[in-house]
C-alpha positions as CSV (number, residue, x, y, z in Angstrom):
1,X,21.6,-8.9,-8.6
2,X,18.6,-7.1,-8.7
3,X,15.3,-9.3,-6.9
4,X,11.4,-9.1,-7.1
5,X,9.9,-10.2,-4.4
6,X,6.2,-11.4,-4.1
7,X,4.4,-12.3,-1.1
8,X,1.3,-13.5,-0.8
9,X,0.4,-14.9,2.6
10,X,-0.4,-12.9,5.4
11,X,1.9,-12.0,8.6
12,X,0.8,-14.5,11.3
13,X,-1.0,-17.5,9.3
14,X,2.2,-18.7,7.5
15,X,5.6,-18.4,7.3
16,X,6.2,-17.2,4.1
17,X,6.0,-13.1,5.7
18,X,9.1,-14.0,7.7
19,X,10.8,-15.8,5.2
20,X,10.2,-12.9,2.4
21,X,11.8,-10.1,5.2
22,X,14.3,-12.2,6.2
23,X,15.5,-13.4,2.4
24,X,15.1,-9.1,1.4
25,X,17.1,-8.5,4.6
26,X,20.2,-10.7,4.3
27,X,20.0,-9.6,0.4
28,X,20.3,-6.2,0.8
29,X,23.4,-7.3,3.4
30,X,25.2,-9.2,0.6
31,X,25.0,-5.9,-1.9
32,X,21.9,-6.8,-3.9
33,X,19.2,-4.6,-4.9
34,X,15.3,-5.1,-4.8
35,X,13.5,-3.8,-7.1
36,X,10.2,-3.6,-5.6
37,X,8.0,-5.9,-2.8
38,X,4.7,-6.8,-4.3
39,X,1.8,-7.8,-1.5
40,X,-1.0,-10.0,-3.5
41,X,-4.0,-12.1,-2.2
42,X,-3.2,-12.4,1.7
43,X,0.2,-10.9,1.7
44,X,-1.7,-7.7,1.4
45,X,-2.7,-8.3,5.0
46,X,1.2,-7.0,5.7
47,X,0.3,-3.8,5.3
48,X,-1.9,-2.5,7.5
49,X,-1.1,-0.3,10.4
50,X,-4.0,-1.9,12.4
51,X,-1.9,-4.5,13.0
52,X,-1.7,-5.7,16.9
53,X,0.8,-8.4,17.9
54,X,1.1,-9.3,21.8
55,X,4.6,-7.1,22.5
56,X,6.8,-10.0,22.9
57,X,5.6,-11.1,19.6
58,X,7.7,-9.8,15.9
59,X,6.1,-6.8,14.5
60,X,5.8,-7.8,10.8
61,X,4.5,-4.9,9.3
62,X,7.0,-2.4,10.9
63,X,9.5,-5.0,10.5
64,X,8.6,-4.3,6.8
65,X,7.9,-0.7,7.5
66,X,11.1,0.6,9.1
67,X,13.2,-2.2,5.9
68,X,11.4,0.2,3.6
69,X,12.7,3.6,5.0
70,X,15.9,2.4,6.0
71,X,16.8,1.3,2.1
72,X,14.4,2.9,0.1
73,X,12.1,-0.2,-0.8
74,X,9.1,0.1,-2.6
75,X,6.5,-1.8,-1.0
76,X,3.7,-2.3,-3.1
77,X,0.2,-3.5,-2.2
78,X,-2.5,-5.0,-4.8
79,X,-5.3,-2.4,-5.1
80,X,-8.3,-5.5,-5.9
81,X,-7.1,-7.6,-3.0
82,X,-6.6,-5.2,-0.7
83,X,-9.9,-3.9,-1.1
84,X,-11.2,-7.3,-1.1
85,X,-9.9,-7.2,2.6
86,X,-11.1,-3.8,4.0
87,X,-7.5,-2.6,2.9
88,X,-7.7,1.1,1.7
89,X,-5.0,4.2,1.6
90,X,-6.0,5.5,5.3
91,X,-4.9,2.2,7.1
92,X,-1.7,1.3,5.3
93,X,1.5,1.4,7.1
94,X,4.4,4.2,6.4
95,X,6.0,2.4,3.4
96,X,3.4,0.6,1.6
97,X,1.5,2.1,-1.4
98,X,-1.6,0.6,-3.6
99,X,-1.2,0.1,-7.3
100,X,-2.2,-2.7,-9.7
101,X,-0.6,-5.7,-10.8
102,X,1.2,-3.2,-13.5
103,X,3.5,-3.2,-10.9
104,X,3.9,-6.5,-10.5
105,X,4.2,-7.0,-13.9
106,X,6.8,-4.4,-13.9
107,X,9.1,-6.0,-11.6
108,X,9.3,-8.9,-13.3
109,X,10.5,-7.3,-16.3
110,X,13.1,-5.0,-14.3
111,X,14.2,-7.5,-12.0
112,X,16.9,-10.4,-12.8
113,X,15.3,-12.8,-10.6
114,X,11.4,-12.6,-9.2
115,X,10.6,-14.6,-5.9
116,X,8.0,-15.3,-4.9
117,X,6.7,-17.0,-0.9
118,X,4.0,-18.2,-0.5
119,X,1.0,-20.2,-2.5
């Protein structure tokens, strides 16, 4: 099965980062494919390499980061929300690209199943 994924809270606030790596992760162990990870109001937030966490805390973003590389994910961040937050080209993580809700849109269409976590 091929999956969408949307997320749309940010990394630390809610749960709904965790869940979204964690559901992508034991997907991609069971054979499926996903078709794309779309990042929209707060989940855009994900993204950024300014990212800090205390060092025994989880690294979201290069939880998301290193997901992306290792199975060739497209990570996709929402060009209006992200620059809503400050989030521009020059502070995203490796992985992660801006585009438009197109994209979204897109994976909807390509995908058998689109998930979303978060509000």
């Amino acid at each position: 099965m091929k999956f969408g994924i949307l997320v749309s809270e940010g990394p630390y606030t809610h749960q709904a980062a965790d869940t979204a790596y964690q559901f992508v992760k034991a997907a991609l162990e069971k054979g499926h494919q996903i078709h794309r990870v779309f990042f929209y109001h707060d989940g855009v937030n994900n993204s950024t390499k300014l990212t800090e966490p205390p060092q025994d805390d989880r690294h979201i973003v290069n939880r998301w980061s290193k997901l992306a590389q290792e199975h060739n994910i497209d990570l996709v961040v929402c060009v209006a929300a992200a620059l809503r937050r400050g989030i521009r080209d020059d502070i995203l993580a490796p992985g992660f690209r801006i585009s438009g809700l197109g994209q979204l849109v897109e994976s909807g269409i390509q995908a058998d199943r689109l998930v979303t976590f978060g509000d």
